[in-house]
N, CA and C of each residue as an Amber inpcrd file, in Angstrom:
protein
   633
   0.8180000  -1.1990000   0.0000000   0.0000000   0.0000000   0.0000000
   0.8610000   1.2620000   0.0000000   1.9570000   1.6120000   1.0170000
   2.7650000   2.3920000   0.8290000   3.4750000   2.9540000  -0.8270000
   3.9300000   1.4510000  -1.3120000   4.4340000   1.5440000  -2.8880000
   3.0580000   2.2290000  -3.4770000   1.9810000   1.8880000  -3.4830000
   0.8550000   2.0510000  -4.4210000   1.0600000   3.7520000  -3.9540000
   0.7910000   4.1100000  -2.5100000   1.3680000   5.9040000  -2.4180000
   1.7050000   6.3860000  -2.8380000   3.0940000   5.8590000  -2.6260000
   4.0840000   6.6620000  -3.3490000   4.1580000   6.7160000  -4.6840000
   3.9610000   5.8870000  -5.4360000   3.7890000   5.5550000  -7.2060000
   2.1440000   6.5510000  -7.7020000   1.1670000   6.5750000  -6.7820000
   0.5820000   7.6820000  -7.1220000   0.9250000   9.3240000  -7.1160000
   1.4890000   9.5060000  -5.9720000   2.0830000  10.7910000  -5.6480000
   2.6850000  11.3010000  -6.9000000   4.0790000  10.4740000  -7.0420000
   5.3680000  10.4610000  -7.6830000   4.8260000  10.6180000  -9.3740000
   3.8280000  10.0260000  -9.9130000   3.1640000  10.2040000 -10.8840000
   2.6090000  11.5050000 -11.5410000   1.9970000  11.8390000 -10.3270000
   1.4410000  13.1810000 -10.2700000   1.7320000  14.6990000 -10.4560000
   3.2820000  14.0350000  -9.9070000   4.2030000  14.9520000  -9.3360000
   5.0740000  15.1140000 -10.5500000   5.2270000  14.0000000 -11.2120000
   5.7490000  14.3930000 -12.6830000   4.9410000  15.2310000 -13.5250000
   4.3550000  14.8930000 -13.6040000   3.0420000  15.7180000 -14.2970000
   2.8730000  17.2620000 -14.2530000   3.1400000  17.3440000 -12.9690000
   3.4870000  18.7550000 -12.5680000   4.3620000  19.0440000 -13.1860000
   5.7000000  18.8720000 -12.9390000   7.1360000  19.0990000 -13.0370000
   6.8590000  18.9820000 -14.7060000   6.6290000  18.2080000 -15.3470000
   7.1060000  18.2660000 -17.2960000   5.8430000  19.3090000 -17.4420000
   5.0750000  19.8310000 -16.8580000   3.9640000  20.6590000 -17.3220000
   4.1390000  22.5130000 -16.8940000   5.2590000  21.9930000 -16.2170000
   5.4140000  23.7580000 -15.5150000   5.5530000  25.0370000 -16.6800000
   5.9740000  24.6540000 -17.4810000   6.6630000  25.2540000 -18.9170000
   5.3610000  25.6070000 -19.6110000   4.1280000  24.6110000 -19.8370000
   3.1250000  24.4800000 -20.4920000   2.0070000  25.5210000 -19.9000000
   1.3080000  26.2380000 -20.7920000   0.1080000  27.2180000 -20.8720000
  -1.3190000  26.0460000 -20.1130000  -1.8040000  26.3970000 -19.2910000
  -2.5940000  25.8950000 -18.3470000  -3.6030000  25.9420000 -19.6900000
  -4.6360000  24.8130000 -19.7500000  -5.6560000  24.4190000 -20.6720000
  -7.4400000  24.1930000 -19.6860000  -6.5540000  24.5200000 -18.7790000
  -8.1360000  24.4800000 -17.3510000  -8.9260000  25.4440000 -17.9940000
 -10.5270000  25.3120000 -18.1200000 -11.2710000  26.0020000 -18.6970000
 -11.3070000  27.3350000 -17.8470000 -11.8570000  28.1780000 -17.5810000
 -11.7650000  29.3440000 -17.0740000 -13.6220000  29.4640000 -16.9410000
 -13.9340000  29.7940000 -15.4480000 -14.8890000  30.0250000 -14.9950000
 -15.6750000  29.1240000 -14.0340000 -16.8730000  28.8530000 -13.6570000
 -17.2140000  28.1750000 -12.1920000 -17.3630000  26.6420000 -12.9130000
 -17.1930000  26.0200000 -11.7740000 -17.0970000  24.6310000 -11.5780000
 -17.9040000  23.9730000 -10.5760000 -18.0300000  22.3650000 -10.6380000
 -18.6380000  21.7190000  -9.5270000 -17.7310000  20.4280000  -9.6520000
 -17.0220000  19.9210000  -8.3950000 -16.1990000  18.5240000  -8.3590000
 -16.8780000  17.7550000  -7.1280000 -17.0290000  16.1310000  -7.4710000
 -17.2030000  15.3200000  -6.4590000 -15.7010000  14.5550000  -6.7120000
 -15.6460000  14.1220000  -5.5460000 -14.0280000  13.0160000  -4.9490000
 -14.6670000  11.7500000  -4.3730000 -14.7080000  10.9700000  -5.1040000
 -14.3020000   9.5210000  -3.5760000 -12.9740000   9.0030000  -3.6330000
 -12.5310000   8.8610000  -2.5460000 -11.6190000   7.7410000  -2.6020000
 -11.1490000   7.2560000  -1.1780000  -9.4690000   6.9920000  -0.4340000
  -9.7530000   6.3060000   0.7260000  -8.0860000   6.9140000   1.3160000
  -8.5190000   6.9940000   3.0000000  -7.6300000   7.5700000   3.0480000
  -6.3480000   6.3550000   3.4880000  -5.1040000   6.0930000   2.8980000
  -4.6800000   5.1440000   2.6380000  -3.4330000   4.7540000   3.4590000
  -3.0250000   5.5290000   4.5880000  -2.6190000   5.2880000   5.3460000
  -2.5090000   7.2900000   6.2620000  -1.4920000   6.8320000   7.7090000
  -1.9780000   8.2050000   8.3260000  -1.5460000   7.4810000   9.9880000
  -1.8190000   8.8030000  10.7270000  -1.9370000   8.2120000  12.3090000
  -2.3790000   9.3920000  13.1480000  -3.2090000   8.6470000  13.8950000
  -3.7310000   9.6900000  14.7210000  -2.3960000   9.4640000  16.5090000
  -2.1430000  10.9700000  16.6190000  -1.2330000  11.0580000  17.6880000
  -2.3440000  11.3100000  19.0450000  -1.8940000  10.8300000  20.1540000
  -2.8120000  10.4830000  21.5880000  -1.9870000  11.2040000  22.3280000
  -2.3240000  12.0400000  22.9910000  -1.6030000  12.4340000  24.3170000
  -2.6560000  12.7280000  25.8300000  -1.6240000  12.0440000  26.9190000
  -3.1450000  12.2940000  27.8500000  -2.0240000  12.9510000  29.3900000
  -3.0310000  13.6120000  30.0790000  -1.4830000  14.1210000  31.5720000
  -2.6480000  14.0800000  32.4120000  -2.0210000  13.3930000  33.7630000
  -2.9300000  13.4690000  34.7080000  -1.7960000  13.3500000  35.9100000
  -2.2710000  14.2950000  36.8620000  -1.5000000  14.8020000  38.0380000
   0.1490000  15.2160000  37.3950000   1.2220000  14.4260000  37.7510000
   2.5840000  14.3570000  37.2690000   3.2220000  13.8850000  36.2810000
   1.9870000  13.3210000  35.9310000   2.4600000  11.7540000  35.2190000
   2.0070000  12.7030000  33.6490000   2.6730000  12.3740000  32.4890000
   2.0980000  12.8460000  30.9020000   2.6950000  12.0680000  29.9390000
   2.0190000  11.5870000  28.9320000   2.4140000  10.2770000  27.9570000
   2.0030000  10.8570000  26.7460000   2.4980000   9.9720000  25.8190000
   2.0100000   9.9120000  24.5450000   1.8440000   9.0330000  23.2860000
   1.4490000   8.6500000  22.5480000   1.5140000   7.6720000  21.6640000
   0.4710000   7.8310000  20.2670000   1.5340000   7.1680000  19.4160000
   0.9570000   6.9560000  18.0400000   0.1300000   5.7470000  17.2300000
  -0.8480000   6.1530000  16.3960000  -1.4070000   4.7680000  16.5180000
  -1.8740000   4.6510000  14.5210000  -1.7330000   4.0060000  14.2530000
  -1.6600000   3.6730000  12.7480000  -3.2310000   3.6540000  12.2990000
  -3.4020000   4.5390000  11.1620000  -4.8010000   4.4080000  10.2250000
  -5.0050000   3.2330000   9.4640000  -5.9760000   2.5110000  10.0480000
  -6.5380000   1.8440000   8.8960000  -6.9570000   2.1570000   7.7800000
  -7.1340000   1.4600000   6.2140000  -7.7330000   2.5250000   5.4160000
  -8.7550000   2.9390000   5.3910000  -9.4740000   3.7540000   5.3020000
 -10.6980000   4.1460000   5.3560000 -11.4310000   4.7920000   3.8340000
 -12.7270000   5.9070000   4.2610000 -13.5840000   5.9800000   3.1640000
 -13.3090000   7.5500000   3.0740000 -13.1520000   8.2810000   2.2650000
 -13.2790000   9.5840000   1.9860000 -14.1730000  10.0200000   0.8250000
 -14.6480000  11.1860000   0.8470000 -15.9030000  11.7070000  -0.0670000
 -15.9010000  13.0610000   0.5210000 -15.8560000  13.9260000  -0.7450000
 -16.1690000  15.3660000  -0.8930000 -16.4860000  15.6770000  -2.4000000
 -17.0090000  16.8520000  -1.8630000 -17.7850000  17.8230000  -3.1710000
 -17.1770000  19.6250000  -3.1380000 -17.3140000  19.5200000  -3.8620000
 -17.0200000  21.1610000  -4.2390000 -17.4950000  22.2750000  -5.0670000
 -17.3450000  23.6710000  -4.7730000 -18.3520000  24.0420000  -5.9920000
 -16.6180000  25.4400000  -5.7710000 -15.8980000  25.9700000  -7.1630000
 -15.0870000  26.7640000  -7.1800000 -15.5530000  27.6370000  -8.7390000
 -14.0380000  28.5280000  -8.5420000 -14.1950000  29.1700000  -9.8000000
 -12.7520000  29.6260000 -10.2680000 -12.2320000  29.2510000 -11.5450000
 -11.1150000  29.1280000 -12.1740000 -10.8950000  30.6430000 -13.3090000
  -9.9360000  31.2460000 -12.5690000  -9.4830000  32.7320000 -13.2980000
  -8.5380000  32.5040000 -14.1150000  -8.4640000  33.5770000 -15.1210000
  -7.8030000  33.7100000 -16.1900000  -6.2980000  33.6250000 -16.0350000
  -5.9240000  33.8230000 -14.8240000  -4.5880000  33.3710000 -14.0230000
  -3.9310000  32.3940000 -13.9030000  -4.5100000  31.5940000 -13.7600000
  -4.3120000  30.0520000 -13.5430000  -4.9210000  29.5990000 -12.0430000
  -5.3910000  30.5310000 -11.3060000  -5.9220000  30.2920000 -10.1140000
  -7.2090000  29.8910000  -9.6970000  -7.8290000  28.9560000  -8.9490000
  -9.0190000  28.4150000  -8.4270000  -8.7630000  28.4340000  -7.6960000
 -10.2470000  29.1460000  -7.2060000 -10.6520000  29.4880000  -5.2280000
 -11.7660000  28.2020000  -5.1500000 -12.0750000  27.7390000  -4.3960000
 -13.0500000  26.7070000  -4.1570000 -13.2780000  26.5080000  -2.9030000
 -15.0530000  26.0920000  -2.6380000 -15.4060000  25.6690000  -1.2090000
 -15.9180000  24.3490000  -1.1880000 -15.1780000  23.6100000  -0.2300000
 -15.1780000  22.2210000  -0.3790000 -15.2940000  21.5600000   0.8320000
 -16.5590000  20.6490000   0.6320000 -17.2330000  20.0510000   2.0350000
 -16.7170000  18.5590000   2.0220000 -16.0610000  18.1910000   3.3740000
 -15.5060000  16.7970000   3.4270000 -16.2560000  15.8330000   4.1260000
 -15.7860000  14.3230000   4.0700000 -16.1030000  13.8200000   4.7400000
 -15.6450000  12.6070000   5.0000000 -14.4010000  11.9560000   5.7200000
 -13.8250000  10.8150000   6.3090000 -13.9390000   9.8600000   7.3030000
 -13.4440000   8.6940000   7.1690000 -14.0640000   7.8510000   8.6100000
 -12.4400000   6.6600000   8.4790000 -11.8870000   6.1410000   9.3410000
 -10.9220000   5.1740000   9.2270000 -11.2930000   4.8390000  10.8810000
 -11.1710000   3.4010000  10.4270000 -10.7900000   2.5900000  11.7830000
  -9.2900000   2.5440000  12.1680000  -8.8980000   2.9510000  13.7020000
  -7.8330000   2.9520000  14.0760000  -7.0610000   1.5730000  15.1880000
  -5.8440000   1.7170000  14.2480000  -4.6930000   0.1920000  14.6180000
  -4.5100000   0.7820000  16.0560000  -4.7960000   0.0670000  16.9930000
  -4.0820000   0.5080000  18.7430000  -3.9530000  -0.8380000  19.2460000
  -3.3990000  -1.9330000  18.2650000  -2.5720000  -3.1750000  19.1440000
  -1.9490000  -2.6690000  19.8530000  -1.2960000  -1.8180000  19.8540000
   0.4530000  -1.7990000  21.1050000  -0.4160000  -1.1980000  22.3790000
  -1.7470000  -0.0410000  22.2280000  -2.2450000   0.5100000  23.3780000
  -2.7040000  -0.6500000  23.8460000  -3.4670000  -1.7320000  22.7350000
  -4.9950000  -2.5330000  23.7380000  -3.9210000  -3.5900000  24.5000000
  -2.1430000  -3.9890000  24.3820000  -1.4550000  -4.8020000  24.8150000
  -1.4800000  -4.3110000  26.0510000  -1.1790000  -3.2050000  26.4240000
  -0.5240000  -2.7320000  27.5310000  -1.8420000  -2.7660000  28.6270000
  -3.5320000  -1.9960000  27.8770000  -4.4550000  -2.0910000  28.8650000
  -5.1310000  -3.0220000  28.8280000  -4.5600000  -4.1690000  27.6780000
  -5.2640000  -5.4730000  28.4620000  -6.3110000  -5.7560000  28.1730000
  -6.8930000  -4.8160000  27.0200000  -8.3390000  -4.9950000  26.4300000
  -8.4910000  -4.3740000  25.2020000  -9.3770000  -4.2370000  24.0930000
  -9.4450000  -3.8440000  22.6380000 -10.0220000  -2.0260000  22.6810000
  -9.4460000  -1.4320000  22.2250000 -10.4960000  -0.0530000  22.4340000
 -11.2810000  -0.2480000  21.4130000 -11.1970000  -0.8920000  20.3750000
 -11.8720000  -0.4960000  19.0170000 -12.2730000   0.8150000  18.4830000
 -11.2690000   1.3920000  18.4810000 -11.2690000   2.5560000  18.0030000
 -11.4620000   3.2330000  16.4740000 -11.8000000   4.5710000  16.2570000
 -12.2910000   5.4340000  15.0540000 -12.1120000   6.3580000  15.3400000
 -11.9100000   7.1830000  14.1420000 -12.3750000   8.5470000  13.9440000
 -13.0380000   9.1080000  12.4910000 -14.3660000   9.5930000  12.8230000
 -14.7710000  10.3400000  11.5870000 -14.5910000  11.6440000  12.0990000
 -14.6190000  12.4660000  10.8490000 -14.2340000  13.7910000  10.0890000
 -15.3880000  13.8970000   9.4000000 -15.7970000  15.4730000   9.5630000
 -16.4800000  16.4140000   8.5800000 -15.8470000  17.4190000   8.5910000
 -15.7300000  18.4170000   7.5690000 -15.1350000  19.5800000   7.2840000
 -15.1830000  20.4420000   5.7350000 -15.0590000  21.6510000   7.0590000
 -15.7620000  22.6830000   5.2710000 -14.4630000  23.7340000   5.1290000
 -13.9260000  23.3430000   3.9470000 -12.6610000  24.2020000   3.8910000
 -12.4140000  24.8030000   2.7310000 -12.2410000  26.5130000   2.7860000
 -11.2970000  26.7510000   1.6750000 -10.1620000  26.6080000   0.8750000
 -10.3130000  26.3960000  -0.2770000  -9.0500000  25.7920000  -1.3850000
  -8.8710000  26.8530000  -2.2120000  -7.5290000  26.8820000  -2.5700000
  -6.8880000  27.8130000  -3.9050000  -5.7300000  26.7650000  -4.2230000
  -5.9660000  26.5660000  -5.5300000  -4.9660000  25.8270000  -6.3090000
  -4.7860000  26.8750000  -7.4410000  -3.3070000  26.2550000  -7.7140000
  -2.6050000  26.9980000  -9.0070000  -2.5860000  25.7760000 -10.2070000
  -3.0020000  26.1380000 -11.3450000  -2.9690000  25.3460000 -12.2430000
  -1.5740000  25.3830000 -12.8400000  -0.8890000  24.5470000 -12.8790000
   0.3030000  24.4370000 -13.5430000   0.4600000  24.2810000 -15.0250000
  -0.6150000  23.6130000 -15.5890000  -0.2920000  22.7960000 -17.3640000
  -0.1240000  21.8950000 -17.2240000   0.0100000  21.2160000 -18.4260000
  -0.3890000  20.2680000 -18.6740000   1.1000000  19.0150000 -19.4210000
   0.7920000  18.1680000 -19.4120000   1.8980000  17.2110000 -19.9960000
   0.6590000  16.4930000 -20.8630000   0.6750000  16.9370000 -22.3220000
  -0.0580000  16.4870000 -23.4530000  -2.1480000  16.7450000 -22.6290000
  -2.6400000  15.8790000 -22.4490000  -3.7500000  16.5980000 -22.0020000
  -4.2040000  16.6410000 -20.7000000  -3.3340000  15.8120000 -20.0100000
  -3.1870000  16.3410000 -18.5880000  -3.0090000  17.2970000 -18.1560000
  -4.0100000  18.2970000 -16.9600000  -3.6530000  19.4430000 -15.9980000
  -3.6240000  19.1870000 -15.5960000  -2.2150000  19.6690000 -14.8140000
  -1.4870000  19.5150000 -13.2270000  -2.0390000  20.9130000 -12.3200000
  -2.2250000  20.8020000 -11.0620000  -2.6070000  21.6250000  -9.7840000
  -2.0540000  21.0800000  -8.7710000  -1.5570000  22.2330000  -8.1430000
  -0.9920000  22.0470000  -6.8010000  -2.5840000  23.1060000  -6.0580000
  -2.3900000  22.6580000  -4.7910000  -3.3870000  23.5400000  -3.8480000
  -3.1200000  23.3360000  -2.1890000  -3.8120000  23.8890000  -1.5990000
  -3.7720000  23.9950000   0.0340000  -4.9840000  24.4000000   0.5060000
  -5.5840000  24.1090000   1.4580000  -7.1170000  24.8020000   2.2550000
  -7.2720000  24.6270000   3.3560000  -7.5000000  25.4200000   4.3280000
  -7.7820000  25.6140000   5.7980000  -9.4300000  25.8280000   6.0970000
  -9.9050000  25.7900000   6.9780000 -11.3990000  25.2980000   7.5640000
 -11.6510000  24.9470000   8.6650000 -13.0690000  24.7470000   8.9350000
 -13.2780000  24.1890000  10.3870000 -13.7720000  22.9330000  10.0050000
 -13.2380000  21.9400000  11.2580000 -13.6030000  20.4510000  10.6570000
 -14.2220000  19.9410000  12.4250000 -14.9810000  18.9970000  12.0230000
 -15.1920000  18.5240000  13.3090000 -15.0430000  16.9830000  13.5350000
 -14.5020000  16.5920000  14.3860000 -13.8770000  15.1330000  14.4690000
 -14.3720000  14.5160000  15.5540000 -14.8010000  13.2050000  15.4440000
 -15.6490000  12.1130000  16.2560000 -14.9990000  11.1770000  16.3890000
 -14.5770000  10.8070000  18.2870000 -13.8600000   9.4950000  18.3090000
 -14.3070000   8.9570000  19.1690000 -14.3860000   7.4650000  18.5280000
 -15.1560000   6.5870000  19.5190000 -13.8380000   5.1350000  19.7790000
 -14.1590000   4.7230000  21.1240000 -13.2870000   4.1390000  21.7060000
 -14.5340000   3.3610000  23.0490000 -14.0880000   2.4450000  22.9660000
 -14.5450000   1.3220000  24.3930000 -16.5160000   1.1490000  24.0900000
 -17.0000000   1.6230000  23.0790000 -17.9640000   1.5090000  22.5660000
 -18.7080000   2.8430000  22.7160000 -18.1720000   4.2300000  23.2730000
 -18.7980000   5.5500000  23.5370000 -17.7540000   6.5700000  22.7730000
 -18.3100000   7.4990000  22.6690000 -17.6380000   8.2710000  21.6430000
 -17.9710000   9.7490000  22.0080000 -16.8760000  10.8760000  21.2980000
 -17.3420000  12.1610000  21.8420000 -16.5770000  13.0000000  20.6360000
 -16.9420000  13.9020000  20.5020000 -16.6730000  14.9140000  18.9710000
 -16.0360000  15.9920000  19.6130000 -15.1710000  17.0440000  18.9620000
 -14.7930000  18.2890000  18.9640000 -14.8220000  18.7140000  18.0160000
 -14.3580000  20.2330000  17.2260000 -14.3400000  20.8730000  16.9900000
 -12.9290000  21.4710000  16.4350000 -12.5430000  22.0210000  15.4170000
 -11.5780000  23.2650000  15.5800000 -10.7650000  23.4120000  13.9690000
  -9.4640000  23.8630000  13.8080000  -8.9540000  24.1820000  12.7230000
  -8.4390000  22.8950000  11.9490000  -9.1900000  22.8020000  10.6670000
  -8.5580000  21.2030000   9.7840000  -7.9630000  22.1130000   8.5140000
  -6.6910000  21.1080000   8.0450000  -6.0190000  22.2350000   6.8280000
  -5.6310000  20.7660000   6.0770000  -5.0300000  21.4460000   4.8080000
  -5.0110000  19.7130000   4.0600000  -3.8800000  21.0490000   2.7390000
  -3.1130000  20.1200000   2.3160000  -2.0320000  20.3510000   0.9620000
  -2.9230000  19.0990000   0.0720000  -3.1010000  19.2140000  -1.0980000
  -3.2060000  18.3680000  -2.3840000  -2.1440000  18.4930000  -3.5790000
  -2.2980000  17.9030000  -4.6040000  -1.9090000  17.7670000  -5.9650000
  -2.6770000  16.9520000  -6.5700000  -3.3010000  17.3180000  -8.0530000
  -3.7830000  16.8800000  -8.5040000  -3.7310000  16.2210000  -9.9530000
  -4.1850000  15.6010000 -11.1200000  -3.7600000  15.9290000 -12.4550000
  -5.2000000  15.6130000 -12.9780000  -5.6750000  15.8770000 -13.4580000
  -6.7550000  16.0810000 -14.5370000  -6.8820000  15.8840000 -16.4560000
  -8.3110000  14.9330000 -16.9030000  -8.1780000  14.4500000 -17.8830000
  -9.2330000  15.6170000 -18.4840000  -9.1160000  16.5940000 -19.4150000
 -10.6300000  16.5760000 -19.4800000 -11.4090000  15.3520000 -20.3180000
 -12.4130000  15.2390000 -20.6650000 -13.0970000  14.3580000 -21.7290000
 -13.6920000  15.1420000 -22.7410000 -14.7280000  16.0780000 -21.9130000
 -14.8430000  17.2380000 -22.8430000 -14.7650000  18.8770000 -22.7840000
 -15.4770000  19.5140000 -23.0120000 -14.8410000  20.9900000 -22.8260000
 -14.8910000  21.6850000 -21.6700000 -16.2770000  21.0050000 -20.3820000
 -16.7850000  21.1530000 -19.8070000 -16.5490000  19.9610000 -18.6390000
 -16.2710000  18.7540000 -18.9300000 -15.7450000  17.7480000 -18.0000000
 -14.6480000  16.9290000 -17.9390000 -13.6960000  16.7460000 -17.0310000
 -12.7890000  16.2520000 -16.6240000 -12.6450000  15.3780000 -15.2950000
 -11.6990000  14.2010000 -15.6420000 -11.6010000  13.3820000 -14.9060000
 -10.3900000  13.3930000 -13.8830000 -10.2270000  12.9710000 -12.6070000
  -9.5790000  13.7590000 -11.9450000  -9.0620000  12.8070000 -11.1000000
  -7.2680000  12.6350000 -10.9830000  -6.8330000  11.7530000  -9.7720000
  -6.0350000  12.8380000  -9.2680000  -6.3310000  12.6920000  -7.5330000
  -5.6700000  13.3030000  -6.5150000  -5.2030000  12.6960000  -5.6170000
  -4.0270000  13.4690000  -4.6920000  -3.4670000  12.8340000  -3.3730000
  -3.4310000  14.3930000  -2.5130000  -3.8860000  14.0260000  -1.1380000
  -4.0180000  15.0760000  -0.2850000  -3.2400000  14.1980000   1.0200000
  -2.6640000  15.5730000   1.9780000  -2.6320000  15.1480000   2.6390000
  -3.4980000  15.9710000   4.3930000  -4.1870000  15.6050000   4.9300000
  -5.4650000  16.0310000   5.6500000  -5.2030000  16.1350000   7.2040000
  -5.2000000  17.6010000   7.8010000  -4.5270000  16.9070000   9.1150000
  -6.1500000  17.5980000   9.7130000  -6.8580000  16.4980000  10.8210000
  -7.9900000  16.7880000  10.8990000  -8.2720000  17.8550000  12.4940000
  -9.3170000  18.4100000  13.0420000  -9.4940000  19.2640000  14.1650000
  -8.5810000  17.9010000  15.3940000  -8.2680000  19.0540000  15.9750000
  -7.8490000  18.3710000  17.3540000  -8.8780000  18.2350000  18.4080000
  -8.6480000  17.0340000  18.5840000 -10.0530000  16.9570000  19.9390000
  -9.3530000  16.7740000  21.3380000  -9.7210000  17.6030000  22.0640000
  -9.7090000  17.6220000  23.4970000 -10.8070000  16.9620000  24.6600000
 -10.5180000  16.8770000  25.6260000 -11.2180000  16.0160000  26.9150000
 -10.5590000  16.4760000  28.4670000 -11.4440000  16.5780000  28.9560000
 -10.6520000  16.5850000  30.3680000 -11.9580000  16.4680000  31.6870000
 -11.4980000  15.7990000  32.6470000 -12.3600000  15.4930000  33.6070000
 -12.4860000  16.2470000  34.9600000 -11.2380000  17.5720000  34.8060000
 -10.9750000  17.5820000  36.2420000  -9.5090000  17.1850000  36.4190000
  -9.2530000  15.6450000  36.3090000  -7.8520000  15.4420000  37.0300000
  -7.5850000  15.0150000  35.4460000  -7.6690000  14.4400000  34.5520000
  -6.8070000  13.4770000  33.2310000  -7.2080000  14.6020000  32.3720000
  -6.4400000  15.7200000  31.5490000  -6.3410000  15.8810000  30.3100000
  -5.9230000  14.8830000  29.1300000  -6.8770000  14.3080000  28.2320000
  -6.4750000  13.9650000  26.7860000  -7.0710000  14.8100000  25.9200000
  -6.1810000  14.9120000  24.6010000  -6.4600000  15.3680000  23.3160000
  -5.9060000  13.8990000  21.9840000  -6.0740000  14.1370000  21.2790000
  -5.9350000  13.0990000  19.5870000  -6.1890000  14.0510000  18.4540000
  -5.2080000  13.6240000  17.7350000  -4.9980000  14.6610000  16.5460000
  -4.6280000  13.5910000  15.4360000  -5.4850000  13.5120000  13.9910000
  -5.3250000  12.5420000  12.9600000  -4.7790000  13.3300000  11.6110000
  -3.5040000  12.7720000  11.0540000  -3.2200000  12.7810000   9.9510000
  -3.3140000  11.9110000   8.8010000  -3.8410000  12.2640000   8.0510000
  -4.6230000  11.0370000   6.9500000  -3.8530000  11.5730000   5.4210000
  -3.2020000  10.4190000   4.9770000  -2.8010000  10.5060000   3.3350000
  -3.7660000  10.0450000   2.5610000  -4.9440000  10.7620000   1.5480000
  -5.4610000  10.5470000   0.9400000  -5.4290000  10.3010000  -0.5310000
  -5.7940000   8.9770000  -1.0750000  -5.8350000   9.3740000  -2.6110000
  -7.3480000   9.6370000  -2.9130000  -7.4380000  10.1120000  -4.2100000
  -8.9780000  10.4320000  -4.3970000  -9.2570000  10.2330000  -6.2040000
 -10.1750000   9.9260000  -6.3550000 -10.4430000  10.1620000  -7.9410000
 -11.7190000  10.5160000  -8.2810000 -11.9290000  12.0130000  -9.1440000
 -12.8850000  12.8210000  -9.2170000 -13.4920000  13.3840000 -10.5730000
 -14.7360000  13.2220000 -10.6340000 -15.0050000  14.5540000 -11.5960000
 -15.6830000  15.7430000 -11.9740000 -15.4180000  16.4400000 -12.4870000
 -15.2270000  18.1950000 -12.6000000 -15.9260000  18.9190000 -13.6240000
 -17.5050000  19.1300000 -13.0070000 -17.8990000  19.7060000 -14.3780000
 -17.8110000  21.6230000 -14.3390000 -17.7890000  21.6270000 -15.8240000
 -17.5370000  23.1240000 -15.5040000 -19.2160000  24.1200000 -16.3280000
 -19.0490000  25.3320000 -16.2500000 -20.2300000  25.8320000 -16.5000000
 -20.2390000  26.8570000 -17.7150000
């Protein structure tokens, strides 16, 4: 799975790179994109302090399901602004935690989040467009553990790259890799502060109609 990553990324990333030279062929004006795809590896970091005592630990993403939509608009620049509503879920690996307490947490986390994007269209390598982008937002994140669960709130930001087919003048087909770091969730009782914070490598494949 890692190889399959990286061989998507690295793909992409060429695409970019032989297209930098090339006159961007992205149509110019508003758009609408849906994404599915899965987020394909990642880890959510745990930290918890109570009285003297403060720990921490990492715990491996399973793959999971990702899905978003978007509605933007592409300037004569090469630039697209876009608002884009998410939505993720992965089951989380905590063998090494459930060893130590001796029992399974069965753990998750889903993600929702509504974030602004601006990508730069780079060009193209024959009819491929390449885009790089970045977007910040509020996301809200749900984790459930020991069979009860509790949500927060707060700042989710994500880097992409993308490359794009059109088919026709108006639609294009679309593989992406993002990478998604989701709201931090906090807890505290009084005496035990914990928080968990998830980073998710996403691939995605989408398409893009324009207007």
């Amino acid at each position: 799975m890692k190889f399959q990553l990286c061989a998507a990324v690295a793909g992409i990333a060429l695409l970019a790179a032989s297209g930098a030279s090339a006159q961007s062929t992205v149509p110019v004006g508003p758009y609408v994109q849906v994404n599915l795809g899965s987020s394909v590896a990642g880890k959510t970091d745990f930290s918890a302090t109570t009285g003297s005592f403060s720990g921490s630990q990492d715990a491996d993403l399973d793959k999971g399901f990702f899905g978003s939509a978007a509605a933007g608009l592409t300037f004569d620049n090469s630039v697209s602004l876009e608002g884009e509503l998410l939505y993720s879920k992965n089951d989380i690996d905590t063998a090494d935690i459930d060893r130590v307490l001796g029992r399974k947490l069965e753990a998750s986390v889903k993600t929702t989040a509504i974030m602004a994007n601006a990508f730069y269209n780079i060009g193209g390598l024959g009819p491929i467009n390449a885009r790089v982008g970045a977007g910040v937002g509020y996301g809200r994140s749900e984790y459930k553990m020991l069979g009860a669960s509790d949500k927060d709130g707060g700042l989710a930001w994500q880097v992409m790259v993308a490359g794009a087919y059109p088919v026709t003048d108006k639609m294009s087909l679309d593989l992406g890799y993002r990478y998604l770091r989701t709201a931090e969730y906090e807890a505290s009782d009084g005496v035990t502060k914990a928080s968990a914070e998830t980073g998710a490598h996403v691939v995605t494949v989408g398409a893009r109609f324009g207007f």
